[in-house]
PyMOL commands that place a pseudoatom at each C-alpha (Angstrom):
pseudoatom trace, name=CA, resn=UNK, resi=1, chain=A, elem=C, hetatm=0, pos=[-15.323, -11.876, -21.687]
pseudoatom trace, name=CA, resn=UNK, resi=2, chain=A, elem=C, hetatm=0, pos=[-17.694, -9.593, -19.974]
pseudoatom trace, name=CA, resn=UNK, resi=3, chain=A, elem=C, hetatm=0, pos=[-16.364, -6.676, -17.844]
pseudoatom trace, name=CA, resn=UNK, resi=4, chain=A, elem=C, hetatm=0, pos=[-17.715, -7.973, -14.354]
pseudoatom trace, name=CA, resn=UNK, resi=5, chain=A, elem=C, hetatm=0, pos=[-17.739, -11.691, -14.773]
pseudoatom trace, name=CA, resn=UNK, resi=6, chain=A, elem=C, hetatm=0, pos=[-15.021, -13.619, -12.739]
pseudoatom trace, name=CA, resn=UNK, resi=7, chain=A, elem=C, hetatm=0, pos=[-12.509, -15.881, -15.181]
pseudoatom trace, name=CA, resn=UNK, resi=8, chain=A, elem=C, hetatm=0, pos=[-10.777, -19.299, -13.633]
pseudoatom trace, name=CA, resn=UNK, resi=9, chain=A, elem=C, hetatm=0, pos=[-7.448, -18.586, -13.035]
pseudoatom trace, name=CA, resn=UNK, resi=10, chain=A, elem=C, hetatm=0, pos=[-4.210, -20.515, -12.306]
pseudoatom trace, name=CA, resn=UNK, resi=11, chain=A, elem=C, hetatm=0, pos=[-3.680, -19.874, -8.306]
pseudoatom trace, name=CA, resn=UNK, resi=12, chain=A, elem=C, hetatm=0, pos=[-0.332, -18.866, -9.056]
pseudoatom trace, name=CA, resn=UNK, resi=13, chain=A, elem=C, hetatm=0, pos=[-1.348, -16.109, -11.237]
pseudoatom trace, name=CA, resn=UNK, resi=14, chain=A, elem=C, hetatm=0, pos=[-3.054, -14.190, -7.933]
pseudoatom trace, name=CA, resn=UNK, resi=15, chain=A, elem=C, hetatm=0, pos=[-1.069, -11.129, -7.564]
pseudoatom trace, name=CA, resn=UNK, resi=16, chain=A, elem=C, hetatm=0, pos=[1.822, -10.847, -5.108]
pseudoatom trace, name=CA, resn=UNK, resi=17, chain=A, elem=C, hetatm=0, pos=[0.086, -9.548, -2.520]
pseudoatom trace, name=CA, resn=UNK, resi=18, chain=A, elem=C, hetatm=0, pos=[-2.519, -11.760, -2.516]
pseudoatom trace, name=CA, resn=UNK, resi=19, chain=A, elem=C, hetatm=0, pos=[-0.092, -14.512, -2.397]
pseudoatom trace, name=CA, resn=UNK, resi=20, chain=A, elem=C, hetatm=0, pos=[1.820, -12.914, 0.311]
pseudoatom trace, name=CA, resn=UNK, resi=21, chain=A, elem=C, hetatm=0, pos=[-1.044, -12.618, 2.673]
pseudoatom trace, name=CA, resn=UNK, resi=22, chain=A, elem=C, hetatm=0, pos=[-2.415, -16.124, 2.075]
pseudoatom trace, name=CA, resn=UNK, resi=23, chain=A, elem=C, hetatm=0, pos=[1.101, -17.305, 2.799]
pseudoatom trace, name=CA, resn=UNK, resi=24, chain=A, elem=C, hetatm=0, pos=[1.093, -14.965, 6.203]
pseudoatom trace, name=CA, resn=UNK, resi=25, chain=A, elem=C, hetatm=0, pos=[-2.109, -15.950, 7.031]
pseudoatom trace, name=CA, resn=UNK, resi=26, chain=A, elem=C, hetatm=0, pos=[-1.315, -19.783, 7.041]
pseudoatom trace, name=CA, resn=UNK, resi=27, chain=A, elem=C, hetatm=0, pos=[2.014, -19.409, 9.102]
pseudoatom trace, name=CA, resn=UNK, resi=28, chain=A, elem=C, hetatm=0, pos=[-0.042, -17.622, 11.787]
pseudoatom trace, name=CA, resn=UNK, resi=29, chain=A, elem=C, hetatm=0, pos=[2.488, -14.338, 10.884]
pseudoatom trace, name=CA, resn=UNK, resi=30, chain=A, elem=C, hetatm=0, pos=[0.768, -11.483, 12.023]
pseudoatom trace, name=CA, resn=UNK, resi=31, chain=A, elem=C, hetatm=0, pos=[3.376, -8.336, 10.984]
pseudoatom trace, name=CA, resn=UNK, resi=32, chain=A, elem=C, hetatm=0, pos=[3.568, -9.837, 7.266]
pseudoatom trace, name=CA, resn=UNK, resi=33, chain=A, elem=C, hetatm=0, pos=[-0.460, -10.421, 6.588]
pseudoatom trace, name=CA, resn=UNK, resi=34, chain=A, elem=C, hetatm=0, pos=[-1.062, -6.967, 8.049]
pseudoatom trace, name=CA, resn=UNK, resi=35, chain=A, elem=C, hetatm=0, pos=[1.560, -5.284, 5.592]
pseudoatom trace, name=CA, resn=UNK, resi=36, chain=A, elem=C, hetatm=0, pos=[-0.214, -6.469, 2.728]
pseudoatom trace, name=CA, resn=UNK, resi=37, chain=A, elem=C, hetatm=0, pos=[-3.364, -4.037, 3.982]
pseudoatom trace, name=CA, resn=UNK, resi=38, chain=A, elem=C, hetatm=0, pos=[-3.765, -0.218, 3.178]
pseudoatom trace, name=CA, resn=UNK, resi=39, chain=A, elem=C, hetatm=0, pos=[-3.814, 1.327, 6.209]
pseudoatom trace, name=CA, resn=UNK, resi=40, chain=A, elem=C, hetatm=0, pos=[-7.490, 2.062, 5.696]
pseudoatom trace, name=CA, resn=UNK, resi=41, chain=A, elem=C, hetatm=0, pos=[-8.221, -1.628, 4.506]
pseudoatom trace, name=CA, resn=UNK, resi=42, chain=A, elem=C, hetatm=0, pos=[-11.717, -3.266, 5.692]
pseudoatom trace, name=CA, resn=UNK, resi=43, chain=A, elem=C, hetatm=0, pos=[-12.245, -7.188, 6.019]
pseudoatom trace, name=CA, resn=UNK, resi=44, chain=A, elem=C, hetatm=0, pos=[-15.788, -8.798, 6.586]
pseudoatom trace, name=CA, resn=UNK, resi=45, chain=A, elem=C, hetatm=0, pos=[-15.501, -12.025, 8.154]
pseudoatom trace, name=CA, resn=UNK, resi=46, chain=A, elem=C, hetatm=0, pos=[-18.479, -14.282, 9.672]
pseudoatom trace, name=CA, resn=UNK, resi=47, chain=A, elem=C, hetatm=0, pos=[-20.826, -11.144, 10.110]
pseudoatom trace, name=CA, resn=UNK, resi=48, chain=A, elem=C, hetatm=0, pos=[-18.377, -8.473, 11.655]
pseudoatom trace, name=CA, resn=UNK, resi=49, chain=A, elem=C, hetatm=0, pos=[-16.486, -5.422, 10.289]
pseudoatom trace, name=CA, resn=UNK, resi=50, chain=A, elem=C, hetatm=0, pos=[-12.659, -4.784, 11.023]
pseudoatom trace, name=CA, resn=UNK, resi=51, chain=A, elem=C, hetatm=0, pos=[-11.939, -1.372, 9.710]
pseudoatom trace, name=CA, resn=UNK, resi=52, chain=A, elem=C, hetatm=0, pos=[-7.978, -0.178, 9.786]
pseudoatom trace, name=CA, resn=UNK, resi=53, chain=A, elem=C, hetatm=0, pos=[-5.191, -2.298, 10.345]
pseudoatom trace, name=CA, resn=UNK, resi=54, chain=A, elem=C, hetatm=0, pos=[-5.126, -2.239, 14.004]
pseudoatom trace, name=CA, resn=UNK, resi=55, chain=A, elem=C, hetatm=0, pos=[-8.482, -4.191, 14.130]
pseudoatom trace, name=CA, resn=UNK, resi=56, chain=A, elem=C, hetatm=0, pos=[-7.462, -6.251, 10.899]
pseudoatom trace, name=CA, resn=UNK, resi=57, chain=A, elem=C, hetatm=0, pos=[-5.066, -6.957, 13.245]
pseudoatom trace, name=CA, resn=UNK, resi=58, chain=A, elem=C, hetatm=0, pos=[-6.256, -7.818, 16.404]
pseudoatom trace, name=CA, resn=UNK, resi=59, chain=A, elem=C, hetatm=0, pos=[-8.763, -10.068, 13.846]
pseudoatom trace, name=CA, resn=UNK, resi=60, chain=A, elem=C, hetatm=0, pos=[-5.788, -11.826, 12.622]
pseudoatom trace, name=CA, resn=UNK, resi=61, chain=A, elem=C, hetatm=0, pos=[-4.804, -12.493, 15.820]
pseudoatom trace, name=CA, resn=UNK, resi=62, chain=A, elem=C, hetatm=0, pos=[-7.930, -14.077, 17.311]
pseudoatom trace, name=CA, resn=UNK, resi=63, chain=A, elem=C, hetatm=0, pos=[-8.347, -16.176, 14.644]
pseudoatom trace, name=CA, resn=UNK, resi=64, chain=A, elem=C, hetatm=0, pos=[-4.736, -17.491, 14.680]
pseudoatom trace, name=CA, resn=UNK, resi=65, chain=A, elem=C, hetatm=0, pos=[-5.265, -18.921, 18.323]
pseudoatom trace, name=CA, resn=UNK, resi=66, chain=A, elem=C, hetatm=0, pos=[-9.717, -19.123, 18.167]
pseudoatom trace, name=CA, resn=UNK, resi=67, chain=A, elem=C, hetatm=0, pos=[-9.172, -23.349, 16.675]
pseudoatom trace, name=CA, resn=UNK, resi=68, chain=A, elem=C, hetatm=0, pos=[-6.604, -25.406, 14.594]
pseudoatom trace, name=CA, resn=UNK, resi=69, chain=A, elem=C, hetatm=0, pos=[-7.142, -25.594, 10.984]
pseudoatom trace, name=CA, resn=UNK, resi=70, chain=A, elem=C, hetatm=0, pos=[-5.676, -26.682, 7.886]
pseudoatom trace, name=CA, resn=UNK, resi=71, chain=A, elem=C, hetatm=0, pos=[-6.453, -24.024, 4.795]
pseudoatom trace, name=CA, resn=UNK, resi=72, chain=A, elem=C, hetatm=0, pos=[-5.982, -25.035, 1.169]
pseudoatom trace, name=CA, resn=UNK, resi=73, chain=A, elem=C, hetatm=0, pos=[-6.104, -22.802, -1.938]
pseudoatom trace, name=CA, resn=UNK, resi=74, chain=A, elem=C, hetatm=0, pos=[-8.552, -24.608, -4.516]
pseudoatom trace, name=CA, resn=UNK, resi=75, chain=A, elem=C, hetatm=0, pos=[-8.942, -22.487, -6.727]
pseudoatom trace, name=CA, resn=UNK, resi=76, chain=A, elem=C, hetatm=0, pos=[-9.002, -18.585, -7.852]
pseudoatom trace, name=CA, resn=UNK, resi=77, chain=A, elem=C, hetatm=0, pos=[-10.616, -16.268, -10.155]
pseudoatom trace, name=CA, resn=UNK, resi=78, chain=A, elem=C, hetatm=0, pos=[-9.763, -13.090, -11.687]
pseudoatom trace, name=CA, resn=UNK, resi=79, chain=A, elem=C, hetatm=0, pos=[-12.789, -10.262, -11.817]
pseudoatom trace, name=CA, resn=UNK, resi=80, chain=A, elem=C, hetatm=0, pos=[-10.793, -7.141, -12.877]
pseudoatom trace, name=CA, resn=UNK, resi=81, chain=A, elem=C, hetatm=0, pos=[-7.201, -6.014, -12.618]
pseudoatom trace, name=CA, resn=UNK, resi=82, chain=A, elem=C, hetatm=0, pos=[-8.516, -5.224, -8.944]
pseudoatom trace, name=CA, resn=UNK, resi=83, chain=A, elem=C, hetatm=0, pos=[-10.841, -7.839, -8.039]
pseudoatom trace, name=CA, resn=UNK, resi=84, chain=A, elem=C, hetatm=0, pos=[-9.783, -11.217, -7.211]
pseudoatom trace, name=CA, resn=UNK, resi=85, chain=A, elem=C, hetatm=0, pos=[-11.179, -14.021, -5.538]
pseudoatom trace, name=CA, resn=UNK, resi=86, chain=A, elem=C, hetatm=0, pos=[-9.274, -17.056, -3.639]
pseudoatom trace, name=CA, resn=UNK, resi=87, chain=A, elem=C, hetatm=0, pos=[-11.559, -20.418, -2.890]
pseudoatom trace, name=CA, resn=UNK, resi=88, chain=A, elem=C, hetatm=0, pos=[-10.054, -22.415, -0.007]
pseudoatom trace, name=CA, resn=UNK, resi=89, chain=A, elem=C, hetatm=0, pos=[-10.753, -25.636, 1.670]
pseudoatom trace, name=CA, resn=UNK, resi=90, chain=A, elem=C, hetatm=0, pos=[-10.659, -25.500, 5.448]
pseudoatom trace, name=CA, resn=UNK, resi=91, chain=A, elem=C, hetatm=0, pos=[-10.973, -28.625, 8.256]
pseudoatom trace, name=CA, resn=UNK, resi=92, chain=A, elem=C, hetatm=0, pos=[-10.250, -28.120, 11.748]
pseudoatom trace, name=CA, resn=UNK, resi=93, chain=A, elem=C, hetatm=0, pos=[-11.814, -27.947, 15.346]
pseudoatom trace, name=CA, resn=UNK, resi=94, chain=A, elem=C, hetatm=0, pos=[-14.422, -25.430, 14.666]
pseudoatom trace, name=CA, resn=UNK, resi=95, chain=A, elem=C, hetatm=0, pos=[-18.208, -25.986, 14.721]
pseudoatom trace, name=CA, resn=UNK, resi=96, chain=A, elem=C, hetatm=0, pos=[-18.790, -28.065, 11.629]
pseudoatom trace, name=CA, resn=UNK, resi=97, chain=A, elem=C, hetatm=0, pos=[-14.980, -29.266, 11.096]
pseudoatom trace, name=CA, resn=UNK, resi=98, chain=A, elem=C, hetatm=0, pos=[-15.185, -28.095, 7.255]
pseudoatom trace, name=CA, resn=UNK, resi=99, chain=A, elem=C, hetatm=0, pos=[-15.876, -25.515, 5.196]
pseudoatom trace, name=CA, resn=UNK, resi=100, chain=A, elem=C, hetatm=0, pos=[-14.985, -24.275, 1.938]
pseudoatom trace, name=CA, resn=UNK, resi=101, chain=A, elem=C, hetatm=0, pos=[-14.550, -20.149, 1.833]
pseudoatom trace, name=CA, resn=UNK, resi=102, chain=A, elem=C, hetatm=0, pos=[-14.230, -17.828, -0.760]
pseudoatom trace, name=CA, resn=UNK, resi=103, chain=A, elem=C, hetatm=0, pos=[-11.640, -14.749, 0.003]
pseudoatom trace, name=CA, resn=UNK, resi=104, chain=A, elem=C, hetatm=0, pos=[-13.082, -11.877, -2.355]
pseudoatom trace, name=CA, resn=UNK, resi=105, chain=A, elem=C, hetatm=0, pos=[-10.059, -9.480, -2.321]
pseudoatom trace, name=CA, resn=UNK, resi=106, chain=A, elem=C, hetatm=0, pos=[-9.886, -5.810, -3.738]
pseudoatom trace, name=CA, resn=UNK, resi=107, chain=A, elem=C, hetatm=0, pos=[-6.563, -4.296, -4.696]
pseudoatom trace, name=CA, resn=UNK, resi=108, chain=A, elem=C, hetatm=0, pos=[-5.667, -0.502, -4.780]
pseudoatom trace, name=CA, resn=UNK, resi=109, chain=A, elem=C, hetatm=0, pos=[-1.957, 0.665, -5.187]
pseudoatom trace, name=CA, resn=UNK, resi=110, chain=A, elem=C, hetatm=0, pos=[-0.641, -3.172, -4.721]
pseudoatom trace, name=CA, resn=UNK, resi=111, chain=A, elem=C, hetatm=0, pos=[-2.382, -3.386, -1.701]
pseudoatom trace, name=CA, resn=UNK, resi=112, chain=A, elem=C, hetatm=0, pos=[-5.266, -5.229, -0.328]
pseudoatom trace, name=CA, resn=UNK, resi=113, chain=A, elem=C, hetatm=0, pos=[-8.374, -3.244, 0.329]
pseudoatom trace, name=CA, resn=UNK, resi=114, chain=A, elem=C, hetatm=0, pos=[-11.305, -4.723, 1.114]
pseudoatom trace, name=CA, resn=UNK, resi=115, chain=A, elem=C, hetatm=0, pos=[-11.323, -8.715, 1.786]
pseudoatom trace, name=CA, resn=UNK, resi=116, chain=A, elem=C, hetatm=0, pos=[-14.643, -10.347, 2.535]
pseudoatom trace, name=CA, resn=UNK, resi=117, chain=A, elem=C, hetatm=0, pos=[-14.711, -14.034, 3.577]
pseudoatom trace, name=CA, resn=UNK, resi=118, chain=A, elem=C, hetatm=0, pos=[-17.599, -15.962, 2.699]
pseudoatom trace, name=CA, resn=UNK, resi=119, chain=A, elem=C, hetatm=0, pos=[-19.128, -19.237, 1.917]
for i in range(1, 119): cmd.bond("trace and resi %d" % i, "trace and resi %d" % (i + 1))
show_as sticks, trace
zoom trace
């Protein structure tokens, strides 16, 4: 296997934390999602940049309330021992009712880093 190419994992093999925000995220739980961020942690979703966990938070917090969605894990995939990526299947009241997103998560210290949300 080369260094930098991502390998098809089991979505229960994503690390704990991973698993922990994903699970947060879904139940709209604001105070466990943002503990799974270092407190200098960036995420890149649809074109903006939250840097710190008090914009990660007030992110996770707009988008809990923003539109109803379901989210379900599809699939994962395992760059490095800090690179991870989490596909999920989303349907719900937004412009375009579906999408499928890929969470691309870096890890430092058993926390979550840098997450960038993409198509």
């Amino acid at each position: 296997m080369k260094h930098d190419q991502p390998q098809a994992i089991a979505p229960d093999a994503l690390p704990e934390v991973i698993t922990r925000y994903l699970t947060a995220h879904r139940a709209h739980d604001t105070a466990m999602a943002i503990a799974a961020f270092t407190r200098d942690a960036t995420v890149i979703d649809d074109g903006n940049t939250y840097q710190g966990t008090a914009a990660i938070e007030r992110w996770l917090n707009r988008s809990a309330t923003e539109f109803t969605y379901t989210i379900d894990l599809t699939g994962a995939e395992r760059t490095d021992a800090s690179h991870y990526t989490a596909t999920h299947h989303i349907e719900g009241d937004f412009p375009g009712g579906t999408v499928d997103l890929r969470y691309r998560f870096t890890l430092r210290d058993d926390l979550v880093e840098r997450l960038v949300i993409e198509p």
